[in-house]
VOBA-1610 file (N, C-alpha, C; in pm, whole numbers, padded with zeros to 5 digits, always signed):
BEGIN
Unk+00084-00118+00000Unk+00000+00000+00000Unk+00088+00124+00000Unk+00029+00247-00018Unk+00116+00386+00006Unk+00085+00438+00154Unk+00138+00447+00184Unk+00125+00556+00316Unk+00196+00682+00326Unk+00078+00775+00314Unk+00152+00875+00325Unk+00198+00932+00494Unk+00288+00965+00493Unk+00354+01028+00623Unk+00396+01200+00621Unk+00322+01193+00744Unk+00278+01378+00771Unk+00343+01434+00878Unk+00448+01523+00856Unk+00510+01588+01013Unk+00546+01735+00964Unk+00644+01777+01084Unk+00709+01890+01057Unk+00817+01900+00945Unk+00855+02062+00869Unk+00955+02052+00817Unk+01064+02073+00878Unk+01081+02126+01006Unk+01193+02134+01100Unk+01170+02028+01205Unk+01222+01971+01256Unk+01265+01856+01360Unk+01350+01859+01400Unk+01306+01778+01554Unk+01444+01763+01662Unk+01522+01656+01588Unk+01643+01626+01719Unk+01647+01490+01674Unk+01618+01385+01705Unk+01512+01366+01818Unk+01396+01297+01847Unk+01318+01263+01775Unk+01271+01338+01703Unk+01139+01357+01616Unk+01239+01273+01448Unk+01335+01297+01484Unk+01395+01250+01318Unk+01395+01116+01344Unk+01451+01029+01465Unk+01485+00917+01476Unk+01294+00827+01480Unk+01211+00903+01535Unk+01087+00838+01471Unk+01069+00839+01356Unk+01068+00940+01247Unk+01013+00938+01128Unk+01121+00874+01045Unk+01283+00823+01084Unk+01333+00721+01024Unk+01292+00593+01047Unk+01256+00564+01170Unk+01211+00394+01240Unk+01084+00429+01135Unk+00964+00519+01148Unk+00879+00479+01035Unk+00912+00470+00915Unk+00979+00525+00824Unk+01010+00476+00708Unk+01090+00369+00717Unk+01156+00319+00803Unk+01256+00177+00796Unk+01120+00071+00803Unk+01063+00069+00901Unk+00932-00010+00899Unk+00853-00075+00780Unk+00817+00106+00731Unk+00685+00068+00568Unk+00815+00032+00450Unk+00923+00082+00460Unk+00994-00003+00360Unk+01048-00168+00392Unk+01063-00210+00528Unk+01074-00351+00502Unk+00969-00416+00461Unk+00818-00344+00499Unk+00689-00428+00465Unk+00610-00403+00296Unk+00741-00326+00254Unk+00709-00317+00149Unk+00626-00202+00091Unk+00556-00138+00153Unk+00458-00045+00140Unk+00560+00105+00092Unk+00506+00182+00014Unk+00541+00328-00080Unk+00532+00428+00031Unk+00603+00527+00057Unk+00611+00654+00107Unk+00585+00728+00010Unk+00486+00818+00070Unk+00439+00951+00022Unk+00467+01060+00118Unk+00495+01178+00061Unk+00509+01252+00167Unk+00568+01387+00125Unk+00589+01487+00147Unk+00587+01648+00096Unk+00742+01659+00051Unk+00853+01551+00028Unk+00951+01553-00056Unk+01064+01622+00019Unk+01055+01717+00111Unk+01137+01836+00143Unk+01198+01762+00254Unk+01236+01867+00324Unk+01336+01797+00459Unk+01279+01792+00591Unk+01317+01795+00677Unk+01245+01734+00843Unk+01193+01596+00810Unk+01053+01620+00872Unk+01002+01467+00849Unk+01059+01390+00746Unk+01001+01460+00626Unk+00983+01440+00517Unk+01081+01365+00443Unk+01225+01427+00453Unk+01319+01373+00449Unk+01395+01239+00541Unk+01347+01247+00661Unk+01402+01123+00759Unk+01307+00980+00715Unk+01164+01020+00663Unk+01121+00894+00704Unk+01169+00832+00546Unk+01195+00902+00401Unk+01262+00902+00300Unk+01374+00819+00347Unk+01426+00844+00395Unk+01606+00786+00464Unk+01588+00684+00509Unk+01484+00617+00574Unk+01466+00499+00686Unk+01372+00423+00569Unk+01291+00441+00516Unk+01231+00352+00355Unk+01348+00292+00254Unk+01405+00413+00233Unk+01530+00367+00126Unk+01624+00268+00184Unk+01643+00288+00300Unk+01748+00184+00385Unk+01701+00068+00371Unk+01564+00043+00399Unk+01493-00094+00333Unk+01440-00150+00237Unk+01481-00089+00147Unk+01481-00055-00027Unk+01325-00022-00066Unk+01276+00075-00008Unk+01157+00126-00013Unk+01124+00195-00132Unk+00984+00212-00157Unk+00998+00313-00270Unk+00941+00482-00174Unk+00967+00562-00245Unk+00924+00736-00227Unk+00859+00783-00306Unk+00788+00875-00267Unk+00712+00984-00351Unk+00699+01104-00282Unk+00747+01226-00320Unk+00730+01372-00277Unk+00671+01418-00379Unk+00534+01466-00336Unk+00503+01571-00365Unk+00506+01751-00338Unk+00617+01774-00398Unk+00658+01893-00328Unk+00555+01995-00419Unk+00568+02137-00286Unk+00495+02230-00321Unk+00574+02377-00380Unk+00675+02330-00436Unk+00749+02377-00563Unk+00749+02346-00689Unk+00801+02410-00788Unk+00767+02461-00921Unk+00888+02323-00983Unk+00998+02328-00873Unk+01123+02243-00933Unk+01160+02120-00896Unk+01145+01983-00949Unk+01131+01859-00902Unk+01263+01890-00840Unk+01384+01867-00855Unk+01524+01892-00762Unk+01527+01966-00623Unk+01417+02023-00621Unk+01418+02030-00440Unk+01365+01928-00400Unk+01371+01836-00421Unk+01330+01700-00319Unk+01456+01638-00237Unk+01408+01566-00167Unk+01531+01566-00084Unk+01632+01431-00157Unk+01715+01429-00117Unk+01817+01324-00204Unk+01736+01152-00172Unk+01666+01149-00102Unk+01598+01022-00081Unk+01467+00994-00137Unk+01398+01080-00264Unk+01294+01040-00309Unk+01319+00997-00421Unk+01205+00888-00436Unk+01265+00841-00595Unk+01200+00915-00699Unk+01048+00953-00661Unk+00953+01011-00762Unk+00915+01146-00662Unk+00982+01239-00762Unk+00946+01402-00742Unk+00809+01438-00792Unk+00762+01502-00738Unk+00596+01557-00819Unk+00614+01726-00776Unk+00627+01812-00889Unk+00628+01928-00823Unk+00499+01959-00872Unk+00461+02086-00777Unk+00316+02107-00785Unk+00295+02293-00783Unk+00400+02339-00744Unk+00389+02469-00781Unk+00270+02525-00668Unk+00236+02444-00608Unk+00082+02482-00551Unk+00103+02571-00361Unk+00197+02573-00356Unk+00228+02585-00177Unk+00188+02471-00098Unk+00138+02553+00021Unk+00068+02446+00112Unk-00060+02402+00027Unk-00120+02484-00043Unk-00184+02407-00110Unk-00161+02221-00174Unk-00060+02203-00173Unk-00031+02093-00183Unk-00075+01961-00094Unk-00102+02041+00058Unk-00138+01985+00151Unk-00218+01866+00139Unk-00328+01895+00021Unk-00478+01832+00030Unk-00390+01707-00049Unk-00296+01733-00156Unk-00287+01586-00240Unk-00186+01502-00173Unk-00096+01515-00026Unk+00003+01419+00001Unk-00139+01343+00062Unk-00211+01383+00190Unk-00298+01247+00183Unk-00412+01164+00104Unk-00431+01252-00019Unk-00459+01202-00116Unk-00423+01074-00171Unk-00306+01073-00179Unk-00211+01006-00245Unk-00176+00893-00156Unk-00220+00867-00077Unk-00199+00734+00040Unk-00321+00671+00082Unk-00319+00561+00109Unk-00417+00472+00137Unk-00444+00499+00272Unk-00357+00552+00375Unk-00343+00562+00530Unk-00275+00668+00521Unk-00273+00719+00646Unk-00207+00843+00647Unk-00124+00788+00838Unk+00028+00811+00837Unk+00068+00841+00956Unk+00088+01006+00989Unk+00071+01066+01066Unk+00097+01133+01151Unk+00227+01179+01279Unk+00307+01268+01250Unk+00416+01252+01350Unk+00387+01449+01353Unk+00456+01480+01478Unk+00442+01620+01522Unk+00505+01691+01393Unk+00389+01792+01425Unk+00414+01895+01304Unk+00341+02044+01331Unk+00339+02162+01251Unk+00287+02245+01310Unk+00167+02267+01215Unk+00134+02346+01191Unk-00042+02398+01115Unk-00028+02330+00976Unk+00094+02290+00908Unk+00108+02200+00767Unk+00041+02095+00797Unk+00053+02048+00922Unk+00055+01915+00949Unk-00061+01878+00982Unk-00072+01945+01079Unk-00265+01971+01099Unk-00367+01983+00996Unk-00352+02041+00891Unk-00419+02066+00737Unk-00431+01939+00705Unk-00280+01839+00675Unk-00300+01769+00641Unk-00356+01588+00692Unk-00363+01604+00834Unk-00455+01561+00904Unk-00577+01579+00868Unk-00630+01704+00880Unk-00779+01710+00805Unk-00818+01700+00696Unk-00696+01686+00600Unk-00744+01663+00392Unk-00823+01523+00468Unk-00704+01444+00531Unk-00657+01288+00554Unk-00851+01257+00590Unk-00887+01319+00695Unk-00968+01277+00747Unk-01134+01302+00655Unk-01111+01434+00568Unk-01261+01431+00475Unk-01212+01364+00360Unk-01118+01319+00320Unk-01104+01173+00240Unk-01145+01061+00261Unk-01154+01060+00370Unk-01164+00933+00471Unk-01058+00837+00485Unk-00909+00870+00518Unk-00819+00761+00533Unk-00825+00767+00664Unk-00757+00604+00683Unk-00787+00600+00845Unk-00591+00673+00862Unk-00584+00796+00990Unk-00510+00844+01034Unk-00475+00785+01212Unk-00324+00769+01164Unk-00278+00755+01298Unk-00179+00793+01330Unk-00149+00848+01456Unk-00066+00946+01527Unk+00024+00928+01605Unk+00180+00983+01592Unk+00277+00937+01704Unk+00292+01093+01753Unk+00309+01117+01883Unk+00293+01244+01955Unk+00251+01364+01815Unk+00107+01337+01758Unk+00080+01405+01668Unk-00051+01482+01701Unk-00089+01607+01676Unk-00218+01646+01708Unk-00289+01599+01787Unk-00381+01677+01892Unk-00514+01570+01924Unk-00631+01604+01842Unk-00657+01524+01743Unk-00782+01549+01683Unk-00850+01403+01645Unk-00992+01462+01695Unk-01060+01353+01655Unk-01084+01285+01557Unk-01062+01106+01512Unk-01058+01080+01446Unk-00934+01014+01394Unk-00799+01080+01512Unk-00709+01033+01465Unk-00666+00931+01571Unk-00611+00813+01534Unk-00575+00710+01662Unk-00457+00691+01696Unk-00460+00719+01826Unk-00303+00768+01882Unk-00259+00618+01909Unk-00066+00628+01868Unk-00030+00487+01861Unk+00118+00472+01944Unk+00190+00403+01984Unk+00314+00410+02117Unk+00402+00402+01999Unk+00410+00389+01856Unk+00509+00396+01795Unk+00500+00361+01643Unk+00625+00351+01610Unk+00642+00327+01428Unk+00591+00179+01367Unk+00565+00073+01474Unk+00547-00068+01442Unk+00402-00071+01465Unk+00371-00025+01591Unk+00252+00017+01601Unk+00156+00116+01508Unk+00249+00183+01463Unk+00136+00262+01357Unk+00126+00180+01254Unk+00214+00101+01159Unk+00228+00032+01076Unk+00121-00024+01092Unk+00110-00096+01217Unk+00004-00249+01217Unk-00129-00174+01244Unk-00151-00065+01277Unk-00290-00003+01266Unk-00295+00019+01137Unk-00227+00115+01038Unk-00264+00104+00907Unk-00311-00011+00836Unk-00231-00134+00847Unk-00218-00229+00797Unk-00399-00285+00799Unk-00418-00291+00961Unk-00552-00350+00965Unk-00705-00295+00964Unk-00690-00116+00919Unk-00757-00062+00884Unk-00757-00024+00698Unk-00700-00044+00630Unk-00686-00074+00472Unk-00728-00224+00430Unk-00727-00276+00559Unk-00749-00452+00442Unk-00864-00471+00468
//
């Protein structure tokens, strides 16, 4: 499946070492990263997919596929800004969730009037989204809400 993955573009390095364990995760199980192409999240959980020979997809909200970060395989530029917001959870069957600021939140809510099931590691509290103790754990909630 795709999962797209939603956080900040700046991160600790707390916050990086989750959104690598999640992309190390959906790339051993095989499953596509989606995700806004750029750096923070975006880029770590890119890094932790590829390590498990994952595939990527950024959809960045630039005009120029080459701002993606060195770990995506498929650039989508979109020229659109945050507007872009609405098509990364578009573009996923599930949506994870990791801390982020008002980008992230937006895209929590595309996630949720799409209807993907969203789940959260210290991510928003919003309803609808199901809070999970981690990257294996979110996996296996996606997993058993898509099949």
């Amino acid at each position: 499946m795709r999962v797209s993955v939603i956080g900040g573009g700046t991160i600790t390095h707390e916050e990086s070492e989750i959104a690598t364990a999640v992309g190390r995760e959906l790339g051993r199980r095989g499953h596509a990263v989606v995700c806004g192409g750029l750096g923070g999240t975006m880029e770590a959980v890119c890094r932790g997919a590829k390590s498990e020979g994952g595939e990527t997809i950024g959809i960045l909200p630039v005009e120029d596929r080459a701002a993606a970060n060195e770990f995506v395989d498929t650039a989508i530029a979109t020229g659109m800004g945050h507007a872009r917001n609405a098509l990364v959870p578009l573009n996923g069957d599930g949506v994870i969730a990791l801390s982020g600021g008002p980008g992230t939140l937006s895209e929590i809510g595309f996630a949720l009037v799409y209807g993907r099931p969203v789940v959260g590691i210290d991510a928003h509290d919003v309803p609808g989204l199901e809070v999970v103790p981690g990257p294996t754990a979110a996996v296996d909630a996606l997993e058993a809400a898509v099949r």
